[in-house]
N, C-alpha and C positions, 0 to 999 in steps of 0.2 A: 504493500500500500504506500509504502512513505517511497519508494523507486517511484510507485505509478505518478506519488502527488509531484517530486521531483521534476520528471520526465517532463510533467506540464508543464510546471513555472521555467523549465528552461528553454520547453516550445512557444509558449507566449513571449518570452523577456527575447527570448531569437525573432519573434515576430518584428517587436517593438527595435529591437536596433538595427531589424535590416530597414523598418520604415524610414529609421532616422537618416540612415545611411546614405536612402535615397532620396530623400528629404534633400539633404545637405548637396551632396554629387549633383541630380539632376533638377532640382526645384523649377530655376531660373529657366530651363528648357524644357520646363512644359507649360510655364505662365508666360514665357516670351520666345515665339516663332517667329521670327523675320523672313526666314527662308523656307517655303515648303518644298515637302521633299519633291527632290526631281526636279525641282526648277531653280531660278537665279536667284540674288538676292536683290539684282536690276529690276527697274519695271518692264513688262513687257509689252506696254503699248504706253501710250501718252493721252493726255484729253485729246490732241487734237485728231487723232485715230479715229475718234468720235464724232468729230467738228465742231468740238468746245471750244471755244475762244479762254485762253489761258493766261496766267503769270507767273512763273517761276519763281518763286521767293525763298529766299534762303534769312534764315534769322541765326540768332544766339543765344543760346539758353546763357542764366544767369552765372552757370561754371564755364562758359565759355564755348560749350560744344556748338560744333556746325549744322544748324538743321534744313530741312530741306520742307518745301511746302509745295503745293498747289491751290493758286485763288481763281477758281472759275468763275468767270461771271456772265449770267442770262445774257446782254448785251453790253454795250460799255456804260450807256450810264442809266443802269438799273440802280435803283435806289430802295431797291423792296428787302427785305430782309435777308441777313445773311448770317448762313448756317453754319457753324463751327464744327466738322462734322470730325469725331475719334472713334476710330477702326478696332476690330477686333483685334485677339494676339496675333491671331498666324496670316502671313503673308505681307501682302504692300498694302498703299492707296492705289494702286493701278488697277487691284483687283475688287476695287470699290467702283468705277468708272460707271459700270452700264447701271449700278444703281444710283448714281448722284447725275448723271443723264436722265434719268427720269424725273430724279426730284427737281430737277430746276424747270424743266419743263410742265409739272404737276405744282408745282408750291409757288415758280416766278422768283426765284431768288438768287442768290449767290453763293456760292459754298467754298469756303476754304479748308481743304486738308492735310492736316498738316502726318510727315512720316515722325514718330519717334526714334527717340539717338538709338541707331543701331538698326533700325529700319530702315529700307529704301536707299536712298541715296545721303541720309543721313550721318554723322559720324558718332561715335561710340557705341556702348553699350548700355540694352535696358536696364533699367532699374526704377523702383516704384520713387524714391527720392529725385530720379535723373527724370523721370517722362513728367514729374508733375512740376517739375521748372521747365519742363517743354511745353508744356500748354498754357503756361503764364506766360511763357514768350509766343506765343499763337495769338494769343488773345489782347497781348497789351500793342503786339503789331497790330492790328485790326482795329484797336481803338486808336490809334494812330493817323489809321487812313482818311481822308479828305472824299475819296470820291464814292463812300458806300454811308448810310443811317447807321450813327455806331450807336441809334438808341436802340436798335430793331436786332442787335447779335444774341442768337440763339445756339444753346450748345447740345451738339445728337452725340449721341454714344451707344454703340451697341458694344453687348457682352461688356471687355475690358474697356472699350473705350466710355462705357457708362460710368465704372468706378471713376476713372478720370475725369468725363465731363462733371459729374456729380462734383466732386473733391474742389474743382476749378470754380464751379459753379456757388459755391459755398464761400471762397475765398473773394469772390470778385462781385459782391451785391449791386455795385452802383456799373458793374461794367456789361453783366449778362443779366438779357431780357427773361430770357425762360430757358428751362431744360428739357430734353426728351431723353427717355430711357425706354430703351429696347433692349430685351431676353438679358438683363443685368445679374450678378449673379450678388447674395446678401456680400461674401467679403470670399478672398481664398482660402481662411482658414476653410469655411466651410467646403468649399470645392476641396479643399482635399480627401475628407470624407466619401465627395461624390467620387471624385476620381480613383481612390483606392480605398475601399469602405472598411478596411481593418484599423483605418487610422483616424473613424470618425470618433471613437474614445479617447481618442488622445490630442488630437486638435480641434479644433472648433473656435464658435464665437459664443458670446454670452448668454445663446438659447439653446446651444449644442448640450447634451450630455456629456457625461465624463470628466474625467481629470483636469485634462487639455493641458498637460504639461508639455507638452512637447511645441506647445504654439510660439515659444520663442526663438524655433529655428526657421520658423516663416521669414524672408527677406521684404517680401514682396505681400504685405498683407490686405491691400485693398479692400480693409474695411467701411465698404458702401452704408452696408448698415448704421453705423456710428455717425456716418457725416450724413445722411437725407434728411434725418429731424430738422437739420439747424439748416437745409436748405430755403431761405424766403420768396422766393420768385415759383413763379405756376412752374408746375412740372404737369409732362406727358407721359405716361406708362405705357407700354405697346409690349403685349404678351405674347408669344407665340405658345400655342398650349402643346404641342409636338414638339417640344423642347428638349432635342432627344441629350443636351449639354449642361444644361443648366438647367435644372427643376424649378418649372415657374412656378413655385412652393417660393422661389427665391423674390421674385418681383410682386409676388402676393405680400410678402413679409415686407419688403421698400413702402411699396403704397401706404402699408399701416402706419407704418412708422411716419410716412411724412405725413399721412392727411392728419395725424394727430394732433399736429400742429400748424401746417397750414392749406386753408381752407380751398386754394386751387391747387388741387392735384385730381388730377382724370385718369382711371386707370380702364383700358380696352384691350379686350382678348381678340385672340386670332385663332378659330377652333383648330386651324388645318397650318397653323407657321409653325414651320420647324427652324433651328437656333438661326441658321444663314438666312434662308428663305424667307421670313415673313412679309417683308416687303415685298414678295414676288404672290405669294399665299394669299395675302391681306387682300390682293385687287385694290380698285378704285375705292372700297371702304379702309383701307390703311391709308391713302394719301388725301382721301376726305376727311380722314382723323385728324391728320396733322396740319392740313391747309385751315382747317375751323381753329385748331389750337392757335395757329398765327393770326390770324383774323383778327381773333378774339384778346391777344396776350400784345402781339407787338402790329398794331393795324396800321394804313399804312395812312401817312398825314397827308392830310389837305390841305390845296395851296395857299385858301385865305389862312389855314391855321401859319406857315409856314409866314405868310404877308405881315398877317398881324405881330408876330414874334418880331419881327422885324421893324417892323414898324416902334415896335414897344421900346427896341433896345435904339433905335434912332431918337425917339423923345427922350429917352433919358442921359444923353447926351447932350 
């Protein structure tokens, strides 16, 4: 009996260190794909592939990394709202293109996006401290710009790029209009449970069961969870319930937590979107979700509004 009890606590305690093992070893290459397999880490087509009208933007995150971006815009001097749009982990913005060709086409706007360091054509490597001074540098260039509404910047994020948008979103109140989250996951302690479920006892976040001892070998903890309450600006929820990546148990859990506290958050299921897909799944009822969300959040000004302003600031001169 005392072999048998042995035998166990050495096949659990072997379980628990080969998690950690690969915890530590592989973590960062499964929360961050720049390159899928079989292909480059170059884009393989461009907007204009598309016959997007493009600009090339290269910024500086605040440690000085070289970033690389895409500002597409509807025409040149579209003034409708423009989209901040942050990508999932695995691949480019190249492989975002025929869906951000629809949206400008469907929504009327502008979208800029941007690659994270180590993505694309970007320099460095990801990391959750290095991508989220990548997106202050996204967003304090666009509040910069002269020829786009920088009252009307809205930030999209799907999967990862939601914990990001979320995070940036939270940090910048007087900078971003409103937020969209699509198939977002609560944080990746949690994912790691999805992903390997012998380690949902031992990592987790604050609704997980277990120990959760093991959750300070997380590098990369994109706890979305933690930062949605204190987000102030409307958010959009867009669920795909085919979620075959992220258990939209995960985006159920977001919504609670933000509408607790703030009273515009809209959350909308997709019966048939799986993690990639919903935007393809959704139809004309996912871009009629999110054209009423802009309407409604960042609408678009009129001219006597724009006259009168104007006027305003001329008499008090």
């Amino acid at each position: 009996m005392v072999s048998y009890v042995s035998a166990l606590l050495y096949g659990v305690g072997g379980i628990v260190a080969a998690g950690m093992a690969l915890l530590v070893a592989f973590q960062e290459r499964l929360v961050y794909v720049p390159v899928l397999p079989g292909l480059t880490k170059s884009y393989p087509i461009t907007p204009a592939r598309l016959r997007l009208a493009y600009e090339d933007v290269w910024l500086r995150s605040s440690d000085g990394i070289r970033l690389h971006a895409w500002f597409i815009k509807l025409f040149p001097e579209c003034r409708g709202p423009t989209i901040l749009f942050f990508q999932e982990n695995a691949g480019n913005i190249a492989h975002r293109l025929e869906m951000v060709r629809i949206m400008l086409q469907r929504l009327h706007c502008n979208v800029f996006m941007l690659s994270y360091r180590g993505y694309g054509a970007s320099d460095g490597y990801p990391s959750q401290p290095g991508i989220t001074k990548d997106s202050q540098a996204a967003l304090d260039h666009l509040s910069q710009r002269t020829d786009i509404d920088t009252s009307r910047i809205v930030v999209f994020g799907r999967s990862l790029g939601g914990a990001v948008g979320a995070l940036l979103t939270k940090n910048n109140p007087d900078k971003v209009a409103g937020l969209i989250l699509e198939n977002t996951f609560t944080s990746i302690l949690d994912m790691a449970g999805v992903l390997l479920p012998f380690l949902k006892w031992f990592i987790g976040n604050t609704h997980s069961k277990g120990p959760k001892f093991l959750n300070f070998l997380v590098r990369s903890p994109w706890s979305t969870i933690d930062v949605i309450s204190e987000v102030k600006q409307p958010i959009l929820f867009l669920s795909g319930l085919q979620d075959e990546m992220v258990p939209p148990s995960h985006m159920q859990m977001l919504y609670a937590k933000a509408a607790a506290r703030n009273k515009e958050c809209i959350f909308v299921e997709f019966p048939s979107g799986m993690h990639m897909d919903t935007w393809l799944a959704g139809g004309d009822h996912y871009w009629r979700t999110i054209q009423q969300f802009l309407e409604k959040h960042v609408p678009e000004k009129k001219e006597n509004e724009s006259y009168d302003t104007d006027q305003a600031f001329k008499s008090s001169m």
